[in-house]
Backbone and ligand atoms as CSV (ligand in chain L), in Angstrom:
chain,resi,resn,atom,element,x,y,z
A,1,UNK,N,N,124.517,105.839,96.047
A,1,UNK,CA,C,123.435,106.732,95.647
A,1,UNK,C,C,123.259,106.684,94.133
A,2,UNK,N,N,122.572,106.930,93.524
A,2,UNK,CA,C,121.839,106.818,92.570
A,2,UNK,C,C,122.407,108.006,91.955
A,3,UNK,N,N,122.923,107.937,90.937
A,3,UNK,CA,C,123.469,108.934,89.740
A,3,UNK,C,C,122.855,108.841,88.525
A,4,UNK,N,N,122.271,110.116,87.708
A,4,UNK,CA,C,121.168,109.899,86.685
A,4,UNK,C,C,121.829,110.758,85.667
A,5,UNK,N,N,122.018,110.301,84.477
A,5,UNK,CA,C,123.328,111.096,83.595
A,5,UNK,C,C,122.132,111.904,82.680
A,6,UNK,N,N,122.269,113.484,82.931
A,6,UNK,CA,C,121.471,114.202,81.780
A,6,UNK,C,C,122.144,115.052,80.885
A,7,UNK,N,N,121.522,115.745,79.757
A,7,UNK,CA,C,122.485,116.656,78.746
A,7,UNK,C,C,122.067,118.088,79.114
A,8,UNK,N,N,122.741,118.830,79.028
A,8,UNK,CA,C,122.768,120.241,79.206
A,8,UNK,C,C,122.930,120.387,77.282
A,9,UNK,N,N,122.126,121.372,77.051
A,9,UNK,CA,C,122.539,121.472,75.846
A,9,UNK,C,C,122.956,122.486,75.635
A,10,UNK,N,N,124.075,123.132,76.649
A,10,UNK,CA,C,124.884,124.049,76.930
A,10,UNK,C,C,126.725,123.497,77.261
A,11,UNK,N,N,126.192,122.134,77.665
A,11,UNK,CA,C,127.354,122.095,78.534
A,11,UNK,C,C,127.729,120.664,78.082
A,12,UNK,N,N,126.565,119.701,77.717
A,12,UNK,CA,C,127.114,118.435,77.457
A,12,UNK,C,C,126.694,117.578,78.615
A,13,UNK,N,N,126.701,116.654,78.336
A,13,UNK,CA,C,126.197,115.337,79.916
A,13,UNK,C,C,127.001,115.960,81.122
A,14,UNK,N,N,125.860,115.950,82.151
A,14,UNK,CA,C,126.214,115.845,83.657
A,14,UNK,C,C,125.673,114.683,84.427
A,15,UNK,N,N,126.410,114.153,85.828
A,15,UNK,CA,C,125.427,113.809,86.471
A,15,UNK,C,C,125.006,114.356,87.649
A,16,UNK,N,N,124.214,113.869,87.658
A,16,UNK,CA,C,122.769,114.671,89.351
A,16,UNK,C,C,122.182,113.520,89.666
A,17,UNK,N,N,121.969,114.225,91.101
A,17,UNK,CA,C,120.967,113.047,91.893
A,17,UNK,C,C,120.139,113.209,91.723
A,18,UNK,N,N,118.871,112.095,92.212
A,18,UNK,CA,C,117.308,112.495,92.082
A,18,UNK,C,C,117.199,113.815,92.549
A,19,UNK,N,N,117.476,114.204,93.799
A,19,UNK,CA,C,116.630,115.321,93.828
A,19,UNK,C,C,117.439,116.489,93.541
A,20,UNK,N,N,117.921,116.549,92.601
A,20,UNK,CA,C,118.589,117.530,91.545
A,20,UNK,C,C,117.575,117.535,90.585
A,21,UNK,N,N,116.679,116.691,90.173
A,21,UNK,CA,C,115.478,116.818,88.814
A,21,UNK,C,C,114.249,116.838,89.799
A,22,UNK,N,N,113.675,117.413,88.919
A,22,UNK,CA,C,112.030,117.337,88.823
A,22,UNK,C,C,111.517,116.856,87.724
A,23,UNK,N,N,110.177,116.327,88.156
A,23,UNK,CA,C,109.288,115.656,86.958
A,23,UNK,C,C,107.971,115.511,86.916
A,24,UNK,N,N,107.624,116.004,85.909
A,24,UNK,CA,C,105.959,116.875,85.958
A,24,UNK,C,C,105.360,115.935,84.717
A,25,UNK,N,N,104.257,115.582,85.382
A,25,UNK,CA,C,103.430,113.950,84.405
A,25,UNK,C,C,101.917,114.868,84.574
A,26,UNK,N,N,101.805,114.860,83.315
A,26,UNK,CA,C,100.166,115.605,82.832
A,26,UNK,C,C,99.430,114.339,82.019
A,27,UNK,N,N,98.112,114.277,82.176
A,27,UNK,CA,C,97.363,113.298,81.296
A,27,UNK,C,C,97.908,113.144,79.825
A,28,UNK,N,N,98.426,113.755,79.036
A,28,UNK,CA,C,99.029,113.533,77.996
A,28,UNK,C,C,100.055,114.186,77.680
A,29,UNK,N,N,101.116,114.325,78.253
A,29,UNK,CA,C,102.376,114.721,78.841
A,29,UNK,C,C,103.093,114.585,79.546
A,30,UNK,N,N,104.142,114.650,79.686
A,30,UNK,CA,C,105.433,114.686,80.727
A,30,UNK,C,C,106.656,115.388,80.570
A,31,UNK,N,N,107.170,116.063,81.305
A,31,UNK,CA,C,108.697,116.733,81.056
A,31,UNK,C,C,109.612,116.254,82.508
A,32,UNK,N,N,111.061,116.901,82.732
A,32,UNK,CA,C,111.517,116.571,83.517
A,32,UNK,C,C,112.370,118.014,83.391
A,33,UNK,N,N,113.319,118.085,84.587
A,33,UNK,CA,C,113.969,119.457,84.240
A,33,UNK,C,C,114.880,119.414,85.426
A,34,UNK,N,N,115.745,120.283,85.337
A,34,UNK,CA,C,117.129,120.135,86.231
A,34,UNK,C,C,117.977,121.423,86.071
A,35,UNK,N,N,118.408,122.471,86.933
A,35,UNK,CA,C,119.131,123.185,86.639
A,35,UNK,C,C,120.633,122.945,86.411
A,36,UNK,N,N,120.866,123.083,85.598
A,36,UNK,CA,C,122.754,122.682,85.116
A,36,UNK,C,C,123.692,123.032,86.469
A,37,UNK,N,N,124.292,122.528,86.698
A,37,UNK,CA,C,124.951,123.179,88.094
A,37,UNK,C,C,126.062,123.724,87.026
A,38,UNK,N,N,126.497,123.574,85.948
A,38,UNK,CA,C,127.882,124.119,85.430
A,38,UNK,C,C,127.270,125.352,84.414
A,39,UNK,N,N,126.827,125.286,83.822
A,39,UNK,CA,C,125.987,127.357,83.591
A,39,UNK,C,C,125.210,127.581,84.342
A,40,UNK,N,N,124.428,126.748,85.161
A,40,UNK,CA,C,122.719,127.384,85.615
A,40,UNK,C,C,121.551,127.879,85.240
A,41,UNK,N,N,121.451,127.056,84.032
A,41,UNK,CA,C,120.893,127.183,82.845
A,41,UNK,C,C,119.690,125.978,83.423
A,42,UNK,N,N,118.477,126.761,83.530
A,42,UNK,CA,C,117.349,125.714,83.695
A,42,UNK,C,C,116.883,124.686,82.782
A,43,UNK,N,N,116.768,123.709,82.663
A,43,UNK,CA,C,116.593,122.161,81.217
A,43,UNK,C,C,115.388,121.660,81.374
A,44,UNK,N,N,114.615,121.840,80.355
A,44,UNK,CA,C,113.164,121.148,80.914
A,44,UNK,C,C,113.363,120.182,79.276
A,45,UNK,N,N,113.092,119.249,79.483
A,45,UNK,CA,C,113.069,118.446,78.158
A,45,UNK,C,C,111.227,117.489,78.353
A,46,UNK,N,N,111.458,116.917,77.330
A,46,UNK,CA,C,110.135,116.095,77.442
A,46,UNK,C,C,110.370,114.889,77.692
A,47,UNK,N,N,109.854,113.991,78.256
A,47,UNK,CA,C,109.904,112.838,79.120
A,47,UNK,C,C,108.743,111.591,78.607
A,48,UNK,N,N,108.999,110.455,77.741
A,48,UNK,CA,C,108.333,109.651,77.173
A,48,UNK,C,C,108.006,108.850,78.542
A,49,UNK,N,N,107.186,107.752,78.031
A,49,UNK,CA,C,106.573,106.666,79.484
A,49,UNK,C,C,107.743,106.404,79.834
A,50,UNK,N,N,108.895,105.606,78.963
A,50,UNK,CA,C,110.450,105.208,79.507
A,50,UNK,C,C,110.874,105.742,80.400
A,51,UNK,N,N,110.993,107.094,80.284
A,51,UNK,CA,C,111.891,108.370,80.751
A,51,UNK,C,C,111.064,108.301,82.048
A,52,UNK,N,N,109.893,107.966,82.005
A,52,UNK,CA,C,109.395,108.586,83.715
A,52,UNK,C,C,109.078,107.369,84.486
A,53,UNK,N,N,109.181,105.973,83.821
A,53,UNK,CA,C,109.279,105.192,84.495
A,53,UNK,C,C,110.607,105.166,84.966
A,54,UNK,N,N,111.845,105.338,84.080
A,54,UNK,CA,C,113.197,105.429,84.840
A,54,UNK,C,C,113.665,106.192,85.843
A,55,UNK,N,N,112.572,107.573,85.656
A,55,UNK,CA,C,113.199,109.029,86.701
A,55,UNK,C,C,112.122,108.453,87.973
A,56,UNK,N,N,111.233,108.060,87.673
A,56,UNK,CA,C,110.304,107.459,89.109
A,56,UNK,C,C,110.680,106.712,90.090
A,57,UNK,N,N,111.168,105.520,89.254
A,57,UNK,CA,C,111.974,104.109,90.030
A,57,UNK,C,C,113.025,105.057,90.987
A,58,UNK,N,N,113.875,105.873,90.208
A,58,UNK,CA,C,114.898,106.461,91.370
A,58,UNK,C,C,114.689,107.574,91.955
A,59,UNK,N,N,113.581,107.549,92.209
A,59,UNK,CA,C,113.191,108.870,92.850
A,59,UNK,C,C,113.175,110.012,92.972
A,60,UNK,N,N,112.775,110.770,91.407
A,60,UNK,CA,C,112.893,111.993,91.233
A,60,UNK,C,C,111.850,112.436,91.992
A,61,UNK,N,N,111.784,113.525,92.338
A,61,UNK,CA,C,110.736,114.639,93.100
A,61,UNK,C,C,109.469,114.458,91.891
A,62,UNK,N,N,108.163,113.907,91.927
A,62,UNK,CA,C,106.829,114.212,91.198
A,62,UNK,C,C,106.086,114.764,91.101
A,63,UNK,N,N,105.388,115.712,90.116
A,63,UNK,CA,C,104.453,116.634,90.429
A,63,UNK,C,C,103.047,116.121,89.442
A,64,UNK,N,N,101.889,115.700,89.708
A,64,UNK,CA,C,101.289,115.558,88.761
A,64,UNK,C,C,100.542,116.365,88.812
A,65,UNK,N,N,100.181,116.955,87.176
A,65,UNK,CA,C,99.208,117.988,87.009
A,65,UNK,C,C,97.830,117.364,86.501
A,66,UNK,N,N,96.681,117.524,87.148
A,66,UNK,CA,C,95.653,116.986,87.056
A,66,UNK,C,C,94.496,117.840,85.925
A,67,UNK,N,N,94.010,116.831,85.110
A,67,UNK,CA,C,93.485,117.331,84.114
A,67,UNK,C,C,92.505,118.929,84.227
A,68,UNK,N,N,92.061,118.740,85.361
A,68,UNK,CA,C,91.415,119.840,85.550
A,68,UNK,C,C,91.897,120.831,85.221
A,69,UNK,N,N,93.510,121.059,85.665
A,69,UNK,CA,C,94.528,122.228,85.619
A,69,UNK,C,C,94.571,122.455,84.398
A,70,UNK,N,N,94.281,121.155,83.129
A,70,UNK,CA,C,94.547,122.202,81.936
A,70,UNK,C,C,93.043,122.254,81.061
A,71,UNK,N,N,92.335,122.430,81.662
A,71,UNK,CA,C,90.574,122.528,80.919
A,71,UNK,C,C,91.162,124.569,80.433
A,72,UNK,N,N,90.488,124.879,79.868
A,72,UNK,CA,C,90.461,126.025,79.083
A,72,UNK,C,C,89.606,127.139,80.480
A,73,UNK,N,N,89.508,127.609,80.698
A,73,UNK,CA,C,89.434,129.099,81.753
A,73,UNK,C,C,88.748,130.271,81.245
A,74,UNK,N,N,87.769,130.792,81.143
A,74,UNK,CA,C,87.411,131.796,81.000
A,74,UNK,C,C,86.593,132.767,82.112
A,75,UNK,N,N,86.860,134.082,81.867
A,75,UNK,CA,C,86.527,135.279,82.450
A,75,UNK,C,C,87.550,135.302,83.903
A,76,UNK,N,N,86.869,135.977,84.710
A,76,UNK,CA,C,87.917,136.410,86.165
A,76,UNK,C,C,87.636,135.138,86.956
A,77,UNK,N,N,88.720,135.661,88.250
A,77,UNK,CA,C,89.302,134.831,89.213
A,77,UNK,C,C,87.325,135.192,90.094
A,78,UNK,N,N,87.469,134.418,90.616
A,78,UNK,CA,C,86.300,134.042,92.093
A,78,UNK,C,C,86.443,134.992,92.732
A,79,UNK,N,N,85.608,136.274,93.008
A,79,UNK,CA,C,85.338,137.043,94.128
A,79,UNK,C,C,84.751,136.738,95.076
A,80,UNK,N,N,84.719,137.923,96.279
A,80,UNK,CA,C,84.108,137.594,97.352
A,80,UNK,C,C,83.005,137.931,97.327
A,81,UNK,N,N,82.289,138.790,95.991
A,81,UNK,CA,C,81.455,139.103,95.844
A,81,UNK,C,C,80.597,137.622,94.844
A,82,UNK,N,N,81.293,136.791,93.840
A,82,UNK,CA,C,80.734,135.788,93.677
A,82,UNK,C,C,80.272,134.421,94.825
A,83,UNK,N,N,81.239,135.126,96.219
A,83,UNK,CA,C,80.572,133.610,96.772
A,83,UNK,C,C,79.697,134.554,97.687
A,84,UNK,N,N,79.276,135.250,98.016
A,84,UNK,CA,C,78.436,135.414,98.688
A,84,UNK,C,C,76.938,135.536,97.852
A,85,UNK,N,N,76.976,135.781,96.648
A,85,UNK,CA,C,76.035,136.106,95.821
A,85,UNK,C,C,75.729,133.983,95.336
A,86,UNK,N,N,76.695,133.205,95.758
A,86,UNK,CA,C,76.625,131.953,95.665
A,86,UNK,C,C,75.958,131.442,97.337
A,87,UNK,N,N,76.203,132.264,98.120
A,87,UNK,CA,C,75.904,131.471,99.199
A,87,UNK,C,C,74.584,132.087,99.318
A,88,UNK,N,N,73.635,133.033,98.823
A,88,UNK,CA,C,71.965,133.485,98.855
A,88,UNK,C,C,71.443,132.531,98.137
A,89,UNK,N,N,71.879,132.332,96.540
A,89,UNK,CA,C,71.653,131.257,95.842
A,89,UNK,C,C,71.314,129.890,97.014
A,90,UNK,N,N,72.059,129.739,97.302
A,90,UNK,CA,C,71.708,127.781,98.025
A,90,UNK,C,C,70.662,128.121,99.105
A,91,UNK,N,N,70.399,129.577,99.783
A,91,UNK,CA,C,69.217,129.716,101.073
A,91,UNK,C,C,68.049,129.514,99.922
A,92,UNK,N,N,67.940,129.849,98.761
A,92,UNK,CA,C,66.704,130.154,97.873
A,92,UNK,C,C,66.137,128.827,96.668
A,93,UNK,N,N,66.034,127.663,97.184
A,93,UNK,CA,C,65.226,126.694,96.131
A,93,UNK,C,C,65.058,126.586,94.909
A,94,UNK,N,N,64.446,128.449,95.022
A,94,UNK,CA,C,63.745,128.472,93.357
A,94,UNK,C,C,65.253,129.196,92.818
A,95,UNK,N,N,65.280,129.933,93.183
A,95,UNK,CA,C,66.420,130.380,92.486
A,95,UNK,C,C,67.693,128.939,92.223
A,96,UNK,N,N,68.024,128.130,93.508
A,96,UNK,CA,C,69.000,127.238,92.782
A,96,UNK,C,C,67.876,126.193,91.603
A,97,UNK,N,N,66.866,126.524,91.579
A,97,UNK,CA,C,66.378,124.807,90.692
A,97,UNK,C,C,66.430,125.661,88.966
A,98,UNK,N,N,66.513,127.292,89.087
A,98,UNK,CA,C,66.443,127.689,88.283
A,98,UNK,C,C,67.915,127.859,87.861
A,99,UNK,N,N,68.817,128.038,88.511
A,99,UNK,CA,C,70.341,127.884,88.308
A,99,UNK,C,C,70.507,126.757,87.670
A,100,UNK,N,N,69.900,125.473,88.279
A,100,UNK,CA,C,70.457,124.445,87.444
A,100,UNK,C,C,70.047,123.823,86.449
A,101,UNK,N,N,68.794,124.665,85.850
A,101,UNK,CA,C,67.968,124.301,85.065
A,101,UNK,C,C,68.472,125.066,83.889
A,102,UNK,N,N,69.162,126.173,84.292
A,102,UNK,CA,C,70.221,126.679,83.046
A,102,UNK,C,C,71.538,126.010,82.406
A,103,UNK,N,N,71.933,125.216,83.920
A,103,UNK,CA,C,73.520,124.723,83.232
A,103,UNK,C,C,73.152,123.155,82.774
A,104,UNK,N,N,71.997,122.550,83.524
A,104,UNK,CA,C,72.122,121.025,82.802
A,104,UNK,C,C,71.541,120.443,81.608
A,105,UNK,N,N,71.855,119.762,81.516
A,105,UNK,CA,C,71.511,119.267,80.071
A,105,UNK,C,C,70.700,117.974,80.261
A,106,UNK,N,N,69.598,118.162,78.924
A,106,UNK,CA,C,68.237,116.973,78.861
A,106,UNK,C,C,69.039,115.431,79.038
A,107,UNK,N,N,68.360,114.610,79.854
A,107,UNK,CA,C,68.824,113.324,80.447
A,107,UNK,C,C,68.819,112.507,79.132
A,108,UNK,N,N,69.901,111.611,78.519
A,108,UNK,CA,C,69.971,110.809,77.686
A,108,UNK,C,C,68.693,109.529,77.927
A,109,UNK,N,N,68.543,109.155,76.727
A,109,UNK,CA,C,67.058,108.173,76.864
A,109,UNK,C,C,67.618,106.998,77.976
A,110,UNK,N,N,68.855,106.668,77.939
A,110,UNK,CA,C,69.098,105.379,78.408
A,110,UNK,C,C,69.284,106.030,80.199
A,111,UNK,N,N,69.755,107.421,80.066
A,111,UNK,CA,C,69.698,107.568,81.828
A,111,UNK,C,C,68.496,107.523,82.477
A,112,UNK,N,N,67.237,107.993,80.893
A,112,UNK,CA,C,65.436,107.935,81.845
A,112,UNK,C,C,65.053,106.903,82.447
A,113,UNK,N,N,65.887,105.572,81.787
A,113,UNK,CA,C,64.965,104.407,82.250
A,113,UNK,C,C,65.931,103.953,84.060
A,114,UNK,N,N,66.928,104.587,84.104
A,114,UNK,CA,C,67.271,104.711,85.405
A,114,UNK,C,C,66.322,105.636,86.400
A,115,UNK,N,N,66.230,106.506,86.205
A,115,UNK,CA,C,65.323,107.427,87.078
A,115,UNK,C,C,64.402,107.190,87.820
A,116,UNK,N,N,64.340,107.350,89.041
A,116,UNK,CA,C,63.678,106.921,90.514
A,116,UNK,C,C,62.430,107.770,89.887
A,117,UNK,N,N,61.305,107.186,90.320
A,117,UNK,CA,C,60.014,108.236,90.287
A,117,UNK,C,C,59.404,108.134,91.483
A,118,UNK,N,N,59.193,108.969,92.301
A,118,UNK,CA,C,58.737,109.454,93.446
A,118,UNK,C,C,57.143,109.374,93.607
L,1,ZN,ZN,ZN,124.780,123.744,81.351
């Protein structure tokens, strides 16, 4: 079995198996992390391309976080009162052509000369 030597910076090098670590790969990031079995002291360190090509090959547990997850968030969580007030929206035409006539933005010159004309 596969033995992967990490530092506790409590305790000094241990080893653990893969699935003793985890390893979390973000579009411009990565960490890895392992609870110490000798304090129990949780270790999250940061993890270069090296580091996660090495913890990959032996099969650490992967989690990738997808860019979406870290875009910036504002105001509240989704009610049930926003999707139903979303689902009148799509029965109503004018109201969605006017919805989207608020959020989109004027077509770049080079997308006009794509544009189907009816
Ligand atoms: Zn430790």
């Amino acid at each position: 079995m596969t033995t992967i030597k990490v530092t506790c910076p409590e305790c000094g090098d241990i080893d653990l198996v893969p699935g003793d670590l985890s390893l979390c790969i973000a579009p411009n990031w990565a960490t890895y992390s392992f609870d110490c079995p000798e304090c129990g002291d949780k270790v999250q360190k940061a993890a270069d391309s090296e580091v996660v090509d090495l913890l990959s090959s032996a099969g650490v547990p992967t989690v990738h976080v997808p860019a979406e997850a870290l875009e910036p968030h504002t105001g509240g969580p989704i009610g049930y009162d926003d999707l139903l007030d979303f689902a009148l929206v799509l029965t109503d035409d004018s109201a969605m052509a006017a919805g989207l006539a608020r959020i989109s933005t004027p077509l770049a010159p080079r997308s006009r000369k794509r544009r189907i004309r009816r």
